[in-house]
N, C-alpha and C positions, 0 to 999 in steps of 0.2 A: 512564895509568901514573902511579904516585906515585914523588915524589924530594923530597928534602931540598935546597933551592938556597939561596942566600948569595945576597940581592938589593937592591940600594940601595934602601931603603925612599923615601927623596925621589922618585928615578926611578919608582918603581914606584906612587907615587900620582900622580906626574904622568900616565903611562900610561891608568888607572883615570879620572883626570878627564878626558884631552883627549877618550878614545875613548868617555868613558860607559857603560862595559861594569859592570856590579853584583859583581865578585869580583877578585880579585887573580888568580887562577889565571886567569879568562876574560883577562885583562891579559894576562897572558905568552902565552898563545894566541895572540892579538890581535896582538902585538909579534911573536911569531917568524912568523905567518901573512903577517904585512906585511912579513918581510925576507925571506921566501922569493918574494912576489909580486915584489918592486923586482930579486930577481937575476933573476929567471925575464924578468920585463921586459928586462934589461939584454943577460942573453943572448940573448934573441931579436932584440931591437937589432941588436945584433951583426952577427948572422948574416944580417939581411934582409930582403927576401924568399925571395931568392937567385934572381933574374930579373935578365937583362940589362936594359941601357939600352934596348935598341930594346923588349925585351917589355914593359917598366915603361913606355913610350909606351901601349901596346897594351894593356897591362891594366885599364883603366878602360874601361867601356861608358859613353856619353853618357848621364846620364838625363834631360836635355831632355822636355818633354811636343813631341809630335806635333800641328799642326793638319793635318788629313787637307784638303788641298784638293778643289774639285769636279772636278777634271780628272783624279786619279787615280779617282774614283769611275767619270767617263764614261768613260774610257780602259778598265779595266777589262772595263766593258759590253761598248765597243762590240767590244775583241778576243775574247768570248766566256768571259771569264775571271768567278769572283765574287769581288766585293772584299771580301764579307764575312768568307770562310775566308781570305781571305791577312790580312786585317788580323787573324782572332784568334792564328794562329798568333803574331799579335806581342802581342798582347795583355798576354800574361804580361811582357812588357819594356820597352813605351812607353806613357806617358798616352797616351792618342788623347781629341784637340778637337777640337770642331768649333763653328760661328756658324752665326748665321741666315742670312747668302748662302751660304755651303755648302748649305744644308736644302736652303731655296729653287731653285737652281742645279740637286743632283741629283734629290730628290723631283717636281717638275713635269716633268719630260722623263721620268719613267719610267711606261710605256704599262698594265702588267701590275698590278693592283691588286692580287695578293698582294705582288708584289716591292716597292712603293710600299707596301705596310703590314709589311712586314719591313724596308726600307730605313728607315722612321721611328722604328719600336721600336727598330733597334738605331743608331741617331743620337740616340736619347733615354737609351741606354747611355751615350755619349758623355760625355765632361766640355766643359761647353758654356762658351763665352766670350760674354758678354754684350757688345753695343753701346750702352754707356753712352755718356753726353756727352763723356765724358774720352775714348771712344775716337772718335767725329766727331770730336773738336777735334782728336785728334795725326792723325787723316787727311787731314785739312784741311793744316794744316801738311806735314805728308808730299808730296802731291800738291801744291804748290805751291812747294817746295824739289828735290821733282822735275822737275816742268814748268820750271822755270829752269834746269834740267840737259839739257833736251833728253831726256828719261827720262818719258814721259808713257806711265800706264797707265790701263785703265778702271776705275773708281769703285767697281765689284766686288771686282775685284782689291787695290784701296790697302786696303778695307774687310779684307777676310782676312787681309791682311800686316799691318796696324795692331792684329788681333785678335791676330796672333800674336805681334808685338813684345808687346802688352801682358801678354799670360802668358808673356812669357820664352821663347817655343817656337819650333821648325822648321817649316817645310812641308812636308809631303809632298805635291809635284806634279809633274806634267809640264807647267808652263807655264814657259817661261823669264824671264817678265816678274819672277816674285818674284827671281830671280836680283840683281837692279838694283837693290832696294830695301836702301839701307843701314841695316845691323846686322841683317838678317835673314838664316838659315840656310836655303836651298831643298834640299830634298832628295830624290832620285828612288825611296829603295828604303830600306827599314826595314831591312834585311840586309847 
């Protein structure tokens, strides 16, 4: 639309250089585009979310990545259940991790060599946390900060939970021992 406006010429080259725009007219575009966004911001401010306190708890999903322990694998099995459909169904919402004593742990107990070459391909889906030296040394320390606690786990165990301190993550297990391990999140059920 064309109009005739009255415009401080000082102002309106300031506009033109701060925003880099090549015309005067893209200028005022520009300028009223950006006082329409700052109320529309303001108003929406305002207004919220419009959620209670308690739902504004509630509204945030954790996005925490998942180290999928071996004990939800074997439990799984041995109730007749596959843990592969329950773990995709979450798929779309948690990283799922996993280490090398996880592999280890459930791939050698499992008897069926299709189930053992589907259980590795989709463990190789996985986002895998490596056993570097950084992670022996904070296990080491771990297990021995523990053991002075009267809080003694197996060496299995410290390894997983030390994998999963080091990427920031939860467990998904049924062993109660990560429960003990401090700054770590155990957890029973992706749901």
């Amino acid at each position: 639309m064309k109009m005739t406006m009255h415009i401080n010429e000082d102002v309106l080259a300031d506009v033109v250089k701060i925003t880099g725009v090549e015309s005067k007219t893209k200028a005022v575009e520009f300028a009223l585009t950006e006082m329409v966004r700052r109320h529309r911001l303001k108003e929406f401010a305002k207004k919220g979310l419009g959620l209670t306190a308690e739902e504004l708890r509630n509204a945030w999903e954790d996005p925490f990545p998942q180290v999928v322990d071996s004990s939800f694998f074997i439990d799984r099995l041995r109730t007749g259940l596959d843990p592969l459909e329950e773990l995709a169904a979450w798929s779309d919402d948690w990283e799922l991790l996993t280490c090398g004593v996880v592999q280890i742990e459930v791939l050698r107990g499992l008897k069926h060599k299709t189930a053992h070459q589907r259980m590795a391909e989709f463990m190789g889906c996985m986002l895998y946390v490596p056993t570097l030296n950084a992670v022996w040394e904070r296990a080491r320390i771990l297990a021995w900060r523990m053991d002075r606690e009267g809080k003694t786990m197996q060496v299995t165990d410290l390894l997983i939970a030390t994998c999963a301190l080091e990427a920031e993550a939860d467990v998904l297990t049924y062993d109660s021992d990560f429960a003990r391990v401090p700054g770590l999140r155990a957890i029973r059920s992706l749901g």
